[in-house]
C-alpha positions in Angstrom: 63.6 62.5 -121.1 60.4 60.6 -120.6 62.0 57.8 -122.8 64.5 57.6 -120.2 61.9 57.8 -117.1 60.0 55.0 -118.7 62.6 52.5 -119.6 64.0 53.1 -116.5 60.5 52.2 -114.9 59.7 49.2 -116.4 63.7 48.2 -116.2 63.2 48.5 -112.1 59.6 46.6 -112.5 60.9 43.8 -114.2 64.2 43.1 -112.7 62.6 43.6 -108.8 60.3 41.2 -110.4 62.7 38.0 -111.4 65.7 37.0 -109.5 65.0 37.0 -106.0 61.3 37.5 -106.6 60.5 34.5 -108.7 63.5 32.4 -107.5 65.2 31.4 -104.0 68.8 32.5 -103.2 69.6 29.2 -103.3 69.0 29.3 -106.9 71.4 32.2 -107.0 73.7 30.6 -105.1 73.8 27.9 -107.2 74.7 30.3 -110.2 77.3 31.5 -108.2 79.2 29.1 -107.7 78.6 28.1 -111.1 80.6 30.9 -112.2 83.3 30.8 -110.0 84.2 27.2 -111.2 84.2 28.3 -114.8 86.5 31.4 -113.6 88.5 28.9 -112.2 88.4 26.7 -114.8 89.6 29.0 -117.3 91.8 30.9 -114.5 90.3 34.3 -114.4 89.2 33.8 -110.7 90.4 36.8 -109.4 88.2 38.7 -107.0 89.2 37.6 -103.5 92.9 38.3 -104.2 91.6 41.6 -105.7 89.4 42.6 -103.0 92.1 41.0 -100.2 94.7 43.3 -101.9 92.7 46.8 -101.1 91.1 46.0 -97.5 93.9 47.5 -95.6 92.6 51.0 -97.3 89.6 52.5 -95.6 89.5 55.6 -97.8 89.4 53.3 -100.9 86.9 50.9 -100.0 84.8 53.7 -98.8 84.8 55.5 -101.9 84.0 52.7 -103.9 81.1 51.8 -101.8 80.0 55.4 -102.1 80.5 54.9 -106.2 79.0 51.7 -106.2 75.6 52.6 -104.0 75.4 55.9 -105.8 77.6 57.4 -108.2 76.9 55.4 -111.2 72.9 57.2 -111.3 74.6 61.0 -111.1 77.3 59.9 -113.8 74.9 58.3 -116.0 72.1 61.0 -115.7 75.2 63.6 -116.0 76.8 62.5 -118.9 73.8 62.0 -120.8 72.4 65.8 -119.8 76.2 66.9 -120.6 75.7 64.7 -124.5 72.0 66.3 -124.6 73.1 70.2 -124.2 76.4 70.2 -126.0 76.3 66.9 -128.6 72.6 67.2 -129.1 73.0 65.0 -132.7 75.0 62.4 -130.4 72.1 61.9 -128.2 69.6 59.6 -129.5 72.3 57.1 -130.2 74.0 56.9 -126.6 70.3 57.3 -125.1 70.0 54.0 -126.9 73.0 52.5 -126.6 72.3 53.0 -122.9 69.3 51.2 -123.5 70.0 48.3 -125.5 73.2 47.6 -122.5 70.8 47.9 -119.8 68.3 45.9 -122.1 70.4 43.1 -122.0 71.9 43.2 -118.4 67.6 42.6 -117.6 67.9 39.9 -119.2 70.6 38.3 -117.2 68.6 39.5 -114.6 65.7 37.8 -115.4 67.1 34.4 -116.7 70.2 33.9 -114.4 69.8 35.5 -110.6 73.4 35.9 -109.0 74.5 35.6 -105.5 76.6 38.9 -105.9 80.3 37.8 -103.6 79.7 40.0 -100.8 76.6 37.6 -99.8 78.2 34.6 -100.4 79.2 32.6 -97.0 82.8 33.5 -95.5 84.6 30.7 -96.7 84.5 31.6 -99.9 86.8 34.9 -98.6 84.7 37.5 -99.6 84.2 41.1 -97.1 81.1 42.6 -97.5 82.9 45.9 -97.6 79.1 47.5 -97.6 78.7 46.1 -93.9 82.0 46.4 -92.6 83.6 49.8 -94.2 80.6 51.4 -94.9 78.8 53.0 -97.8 76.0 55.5 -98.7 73.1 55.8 -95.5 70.5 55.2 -97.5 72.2 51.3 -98.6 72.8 50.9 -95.4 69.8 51.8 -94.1 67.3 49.3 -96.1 68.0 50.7 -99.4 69.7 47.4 -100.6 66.6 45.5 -99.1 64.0 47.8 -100.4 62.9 48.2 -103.6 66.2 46.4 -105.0 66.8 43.1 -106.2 69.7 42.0 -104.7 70.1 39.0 -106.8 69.9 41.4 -109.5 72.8 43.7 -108.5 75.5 43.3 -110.8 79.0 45.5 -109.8 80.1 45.4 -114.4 76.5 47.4 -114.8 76.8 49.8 -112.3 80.5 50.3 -113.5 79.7 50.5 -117.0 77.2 53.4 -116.0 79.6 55.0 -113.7 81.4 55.9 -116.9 79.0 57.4 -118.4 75.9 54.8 -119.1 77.8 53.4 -122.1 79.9 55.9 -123.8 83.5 54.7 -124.4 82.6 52.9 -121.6 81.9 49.0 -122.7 
C-alpha cells in the first residue's frame, strides 16, 4: 500500500508540476487543435457529435460528471483492495500494471499539455457539461482549480481507471 501512496505522490507532484505549470494554455491550446486536425485528418473526429448526441439527458450527463470528478479513485482503489484480498498472487502485477499506465499517461502530461474540449472556446461546439449540468461539489467548488492540473486532465485515464486501474481495462 505505501507503493501505491508514493507513486501516487510523486505522480500528482510531477504532473501539477508540467503542463499548466511550466507552459501557457496557449501552448495547450495549440496541442489541441493539433489533434483535432489529425482526428480529422484521419476521420475519427467524433466528440462534438458524441457529446451533442447525449445533452438532451440530464441524468446521463450528470452521472458521468459524477464518474468522471470522482468515481474513477473509488473504482481504482476498489478493485485493487478487491485483487489484494481475494487474488492476492494477482496483485503485484496489476499494482504495476497500474503503474507503468499511469507512468506513461505522466509523460504525456509532462511533454504534451492538452487543452481538454470542455475549455476550448465555443465555436469549436464543445458544452462544458461540468459548468452547465453539474458534477461532484468539490469540482465545482475549486477542486478543478486547486491542486489539479487542468492541462493535465485527460477523460481516456480517468476511464481506464474507472474500470478498474488497468485490469481488462486498456
Amino acid at each position: 500500500m505505501s507503493f501505491i501512496v508514493a507513486f501516487y505522490l510523486v505522480y500528482s507532484w510531477i504532473r501539477n508540476q508540467f503542463g499548466s505549470e511550466s507552459v501557457g494554455p496557449g501552448v495547450a491550446f495549440a496541442h489541441a487543435k493539433e489533434i483535432i486536425a489529425l482526428e480529422k485528418a484521419i476521420g475519427s473526429y467524433h466528440e462534438e457529435a458524441i457529446q451533442q448526441a447525449f445533452l438532451g439527458f440530464d441524468w446521463f450527463i450528470k452521472s458521468v460528471n459524477v464518474f468522471y470528478g470522482t468515481l474513477h479513485f473509488a473504482a481504482t482503489g476498489g478493485m485493487l483492495l478487491l485483487i489484494y484480498l481475494r487474488h492476492r498472487s494477482d496483485y503485484p502485477r496489476w499494482r504495476t500494471t497500474l503503474a507503468w499506465t499511469t507512468g506513461l499517461a505522466l509523460i504525456g502530461f509532462a511533454t504534451y499539455p492538452l487543452l481538454p474540449p470542455r475549455l476550448l472556446p465555443a465555436h469549436y461546439g464543445f458544452v462544458d457539461t461540468l459548468e452547465v449540468y453539474g458534477g461532484p461539489g468539490w469540482v465545482l467548488h475549486g477542486g478543478l482549480n486547486v491542486g489539479c492540473n487542468q492541462l493535465a486532465a485527460q477523460a481516456s485515464q480517468h476511464v481506464g481507471w474507472g474500470r478498474g486501474g488497468g485490469v481488462g481495462a486498456r
